[in-house]
C-alpha positions in Angstrom: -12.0 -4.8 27.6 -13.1 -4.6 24.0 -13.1 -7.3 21.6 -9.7 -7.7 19.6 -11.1 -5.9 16.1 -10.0 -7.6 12.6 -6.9 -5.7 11.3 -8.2 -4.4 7.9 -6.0 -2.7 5.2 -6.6 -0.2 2.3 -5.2 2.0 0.0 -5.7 5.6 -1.6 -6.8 5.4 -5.3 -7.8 8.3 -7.7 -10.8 10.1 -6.0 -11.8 7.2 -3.9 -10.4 4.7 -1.1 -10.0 0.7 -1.4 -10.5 -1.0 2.1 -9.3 -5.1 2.1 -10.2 -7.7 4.4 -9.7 -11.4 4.3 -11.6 -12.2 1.8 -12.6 -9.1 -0.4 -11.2 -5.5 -1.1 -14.0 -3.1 -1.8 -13.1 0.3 -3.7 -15.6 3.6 -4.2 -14.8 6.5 -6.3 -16.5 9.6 -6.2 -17.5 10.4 -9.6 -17.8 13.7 -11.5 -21.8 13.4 -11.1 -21.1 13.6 -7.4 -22.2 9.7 -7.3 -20.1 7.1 -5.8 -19.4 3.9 -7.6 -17.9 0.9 -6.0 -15.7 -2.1 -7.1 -15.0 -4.9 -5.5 -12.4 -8.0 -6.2 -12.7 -10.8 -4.4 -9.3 -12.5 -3.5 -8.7 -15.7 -4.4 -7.9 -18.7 -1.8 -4.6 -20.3 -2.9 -4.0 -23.1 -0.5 -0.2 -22.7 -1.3 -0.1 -19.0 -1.1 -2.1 -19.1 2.6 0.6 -21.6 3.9 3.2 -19.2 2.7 1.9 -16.4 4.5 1.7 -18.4 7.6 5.8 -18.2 7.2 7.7 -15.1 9.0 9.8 -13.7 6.7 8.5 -15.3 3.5 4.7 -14.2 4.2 5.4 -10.5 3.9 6.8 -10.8 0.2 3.5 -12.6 -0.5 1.3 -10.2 0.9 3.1 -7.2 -0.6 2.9 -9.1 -4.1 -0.9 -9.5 -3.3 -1.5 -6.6 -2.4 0.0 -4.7 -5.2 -1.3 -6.8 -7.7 -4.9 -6.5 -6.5 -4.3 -3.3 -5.8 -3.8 -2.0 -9.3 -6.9 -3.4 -10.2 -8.6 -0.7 -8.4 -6.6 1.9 -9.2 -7.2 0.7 -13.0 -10.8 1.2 -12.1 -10.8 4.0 -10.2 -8.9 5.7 -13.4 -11.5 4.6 -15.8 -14.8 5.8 -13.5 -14.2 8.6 -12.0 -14.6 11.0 -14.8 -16.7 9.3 -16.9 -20.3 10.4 -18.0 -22.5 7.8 -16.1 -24.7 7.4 -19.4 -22.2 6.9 -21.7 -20.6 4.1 -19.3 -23.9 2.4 -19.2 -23.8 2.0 -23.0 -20.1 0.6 -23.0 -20.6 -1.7 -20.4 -24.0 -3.0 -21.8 -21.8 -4.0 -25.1 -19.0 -5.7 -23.0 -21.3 -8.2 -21.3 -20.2 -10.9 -23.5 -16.4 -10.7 -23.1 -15.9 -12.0 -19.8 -13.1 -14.4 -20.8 -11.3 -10.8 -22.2 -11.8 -9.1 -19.3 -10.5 -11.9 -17.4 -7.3 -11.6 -19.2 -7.2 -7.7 -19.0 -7.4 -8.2 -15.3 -4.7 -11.0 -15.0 -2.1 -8.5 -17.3 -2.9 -5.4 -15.1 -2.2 -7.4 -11.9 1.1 -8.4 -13.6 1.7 -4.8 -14.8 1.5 -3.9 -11.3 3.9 -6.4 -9.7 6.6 -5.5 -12.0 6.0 -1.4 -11.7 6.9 -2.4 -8.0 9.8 -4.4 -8.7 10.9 -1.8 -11.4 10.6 1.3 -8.7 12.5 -1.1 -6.0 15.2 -1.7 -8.3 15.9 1.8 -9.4 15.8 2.9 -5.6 17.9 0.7 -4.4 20.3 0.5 -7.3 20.7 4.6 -7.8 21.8 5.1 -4.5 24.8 2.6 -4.8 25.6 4.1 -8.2 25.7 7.7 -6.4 27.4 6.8 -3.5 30.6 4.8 -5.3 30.6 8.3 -7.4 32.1 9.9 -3.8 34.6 6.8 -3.0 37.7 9.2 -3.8 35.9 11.2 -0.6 34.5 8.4 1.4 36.6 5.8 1.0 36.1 2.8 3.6 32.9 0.2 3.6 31.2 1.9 6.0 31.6 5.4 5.4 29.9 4.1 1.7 27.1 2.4 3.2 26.1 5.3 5.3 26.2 7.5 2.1 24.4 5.2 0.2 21.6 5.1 3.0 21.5 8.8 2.9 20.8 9.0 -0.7 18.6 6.3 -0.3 16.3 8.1 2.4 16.6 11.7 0.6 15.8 10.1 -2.8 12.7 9.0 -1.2 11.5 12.3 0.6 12.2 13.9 -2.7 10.0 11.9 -4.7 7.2 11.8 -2.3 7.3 15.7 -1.4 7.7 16.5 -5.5 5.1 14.4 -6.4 2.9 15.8 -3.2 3.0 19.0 -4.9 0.7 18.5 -7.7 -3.5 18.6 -7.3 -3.5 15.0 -7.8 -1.6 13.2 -5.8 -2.8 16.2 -2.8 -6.3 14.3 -3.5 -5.1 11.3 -3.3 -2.8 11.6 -0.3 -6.5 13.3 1.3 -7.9 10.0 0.6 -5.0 7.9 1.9 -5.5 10.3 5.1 -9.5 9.3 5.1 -8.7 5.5 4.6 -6.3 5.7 8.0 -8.8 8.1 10.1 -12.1 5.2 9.3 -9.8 2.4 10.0 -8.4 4.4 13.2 -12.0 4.6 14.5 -13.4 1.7 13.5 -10.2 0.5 15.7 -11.2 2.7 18.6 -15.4 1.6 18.6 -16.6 3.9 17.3 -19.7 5.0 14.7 -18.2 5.3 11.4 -19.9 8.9 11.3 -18.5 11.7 9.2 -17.9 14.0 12.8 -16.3 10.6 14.5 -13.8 9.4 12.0 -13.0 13.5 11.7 -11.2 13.5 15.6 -9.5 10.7 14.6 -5.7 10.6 13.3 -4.9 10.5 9.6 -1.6 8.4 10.8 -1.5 4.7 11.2 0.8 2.5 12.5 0.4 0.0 9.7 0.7 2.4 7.1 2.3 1.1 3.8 4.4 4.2 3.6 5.9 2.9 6.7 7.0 -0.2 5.2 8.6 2.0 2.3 10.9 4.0 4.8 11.8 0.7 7.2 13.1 -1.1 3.8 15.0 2.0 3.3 16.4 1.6 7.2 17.0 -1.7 7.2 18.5 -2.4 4.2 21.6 -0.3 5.2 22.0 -2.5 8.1 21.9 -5.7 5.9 24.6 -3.6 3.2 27.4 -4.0 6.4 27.3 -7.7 5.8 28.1 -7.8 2.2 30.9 -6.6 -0.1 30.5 -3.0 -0.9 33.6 -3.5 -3.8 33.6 -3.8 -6.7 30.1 -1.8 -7.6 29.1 -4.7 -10.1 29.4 -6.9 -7.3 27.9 -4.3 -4.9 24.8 -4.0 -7.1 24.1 -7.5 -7.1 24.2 -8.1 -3.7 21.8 -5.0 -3.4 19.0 -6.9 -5.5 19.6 -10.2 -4.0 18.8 -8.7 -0.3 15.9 -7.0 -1.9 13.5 -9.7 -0.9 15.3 -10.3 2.5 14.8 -6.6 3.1 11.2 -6.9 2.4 10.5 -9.9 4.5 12.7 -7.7 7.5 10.5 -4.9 7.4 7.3 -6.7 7.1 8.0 -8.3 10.4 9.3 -4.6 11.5 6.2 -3.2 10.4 3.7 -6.0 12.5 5.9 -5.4 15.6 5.6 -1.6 15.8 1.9 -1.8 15.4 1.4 -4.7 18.3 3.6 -2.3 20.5 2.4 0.9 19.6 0.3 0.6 23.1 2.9 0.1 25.0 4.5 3.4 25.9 8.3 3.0 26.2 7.8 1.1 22.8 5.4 3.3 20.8 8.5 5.0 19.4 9.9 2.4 17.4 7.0 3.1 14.7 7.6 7.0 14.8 10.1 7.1 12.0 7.0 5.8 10.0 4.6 8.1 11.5 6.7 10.9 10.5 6.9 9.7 6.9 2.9 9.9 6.7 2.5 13.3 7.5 3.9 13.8 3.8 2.3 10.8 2.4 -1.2 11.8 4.0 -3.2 15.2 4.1 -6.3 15.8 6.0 -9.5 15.3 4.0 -12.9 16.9 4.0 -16.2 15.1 4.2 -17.0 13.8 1.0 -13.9 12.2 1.2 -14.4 10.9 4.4 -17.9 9.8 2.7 -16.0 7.8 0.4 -13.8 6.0 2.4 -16.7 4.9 4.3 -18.7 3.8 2.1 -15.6 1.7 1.1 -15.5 0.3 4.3 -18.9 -0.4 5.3 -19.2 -2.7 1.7 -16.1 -4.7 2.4 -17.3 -5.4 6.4 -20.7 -6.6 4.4 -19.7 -8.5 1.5 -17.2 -10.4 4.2 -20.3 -10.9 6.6 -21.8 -12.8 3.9 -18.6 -14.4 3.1 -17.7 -15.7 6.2 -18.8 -19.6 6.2 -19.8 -19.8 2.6 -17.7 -21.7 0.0 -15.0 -20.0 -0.8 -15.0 -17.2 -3.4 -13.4 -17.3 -6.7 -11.5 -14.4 -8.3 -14.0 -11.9 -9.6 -14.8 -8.3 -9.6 -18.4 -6.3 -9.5 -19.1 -2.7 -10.7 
């Protein structure tokens, strides 16, 4: 029997993958030049915040805070590198060596930029569906018959946007590297050489996929909607952004259970649903973006083998 393997995250950014672990997230972008530049942002150790994630329920809306506040860092500097001239960078950053406290703030407001994007895009797809559904009450008239409705255009609203959106060169890129991140993570999972042919025969689904998460708040919130008024629609939308956070702690826990049962074969299903969403949300990629996303990797698993045991780190990032 194999070791149990840490469970490491990541993310697709613009030309390049972010991988997390417990203490660090590494991104690298594949510029222009063909060269790969990496970022990494080390995450800082909040003795308050690490209780609260010890919490079921409460620790997923802290990790998905985290996470998407760190997150747009690197998608902030995976927007700025990738198409720059590696010359002309040099230069700029030689003359912004003696703003750290600026950047410092720059960093802070694009982490809080990114928490409230997320809150903004949660509230418009929750609160659009309600809107649409009470449009058809003279059709569908009793509590449930709206709820079901409203769930529909909830999970249709979401396909939509994701297939549009997967339509333009972009976001295909991008959902390649999302695709690499999962296949280095799946064979790093399965013991194997992070080589370019391995990670290849490995899938580009995962059961702890993000874009899981997204489709099991859109599940479960239409079961939490049959415990609350569904009249009138002020009241109705209210009670849809005051379960918000209750979804989110639901389908965190959701989201940890289908991947410790994804072994176990009359349970495996439960995280299919999720499996199914990520064949839109991921494409295959070719090798240099499989380069990418392991070079990602392999600098996160070092920077946290010379982590482990130190002091712990304080909130910085390194280009």
């Amino acid at each position: 029997m194999t070791q149990k393997r840490p469970a490491y995250g990541g993310q697709a950014v613009i030309e390049g993958v972010m991988m997390g672990g417990k203490h660090t997230t590494v991104t690298a972008v594949r510029r222009k030049d063909q060269s790969i530049e990496t970022f990494e942002c080390l995450k800082k150790q909040n003795p308050a915040l690490n209780k609260l994630k010890k919490i079921p329920f409460i620790r997923g809306i802290i990790g998905i805070l985290e996470a998407t506040a760190i997150g747009t860092k690197h998608l902030n500097f995976a927007s700025e590198v990738y198409d720059q001239d590696p010359e002309t960078e040099a230069k700029a950053m030689k003359e912004k060596e003696d703003m750290d406290s600026s950047k410092l703030g720059m960093i802070l407001g694009i982490a809080v930029i990114g928490i409230i994007s997320f809150l903004f895009a949660k509230f418009v797809f929750t609160l659009l569906p309600a809107v649409a559904a009470d449009l058809f009450k003279p059709i569908f008239k009793s509590d449930a018959s709206q709820i079901l409705l409203e769930g529909f255009f909830k999970i249709v609203l979401l396909l939509g946007y994701i297939y549009f959106v997967s339509l333009t060169p972009l976001m295909k890129r991008v959902f390649q590297y999302h695709g690499a991140e999962h296949k280095v993570i799946n064979t790093f999972e399965n013991d194997k050489a992070l080589t370019v042919e391995n990670v290849k025969k490995h899938s580009r689904l995962h059961y702890r996929c993000g874009s899981s998460f997204i489709l099991f708040t859109a599940i479960i919130s239409v079961i939490l909607y049959f415990f609350v008024p569904t009249n009138p629609l002020w009241l109705r939308l209210v009670y849809r952004i005051i379960l918000i956070p209750v979804d989110l702690g639901i389908a965190y826990e959701v989201l940890q259970l289908t991947n410790k049962v994804r072994g176990v074969p009359m349970l495996s299903w439960l995280g299919y649903p999720g499996l199914w969403l990520q064949l839109l949300t991921t494409k295959e990629p070719d090798d240099l973006q499989i380069e990418v996303s392991i070079r990602a990797f392999e600098e996160m698993r070092e920077r946290e083998a010379q982590i482990e045991g130190a002091k712990e780190p304080s909130d910085s990032h390194v280009v």
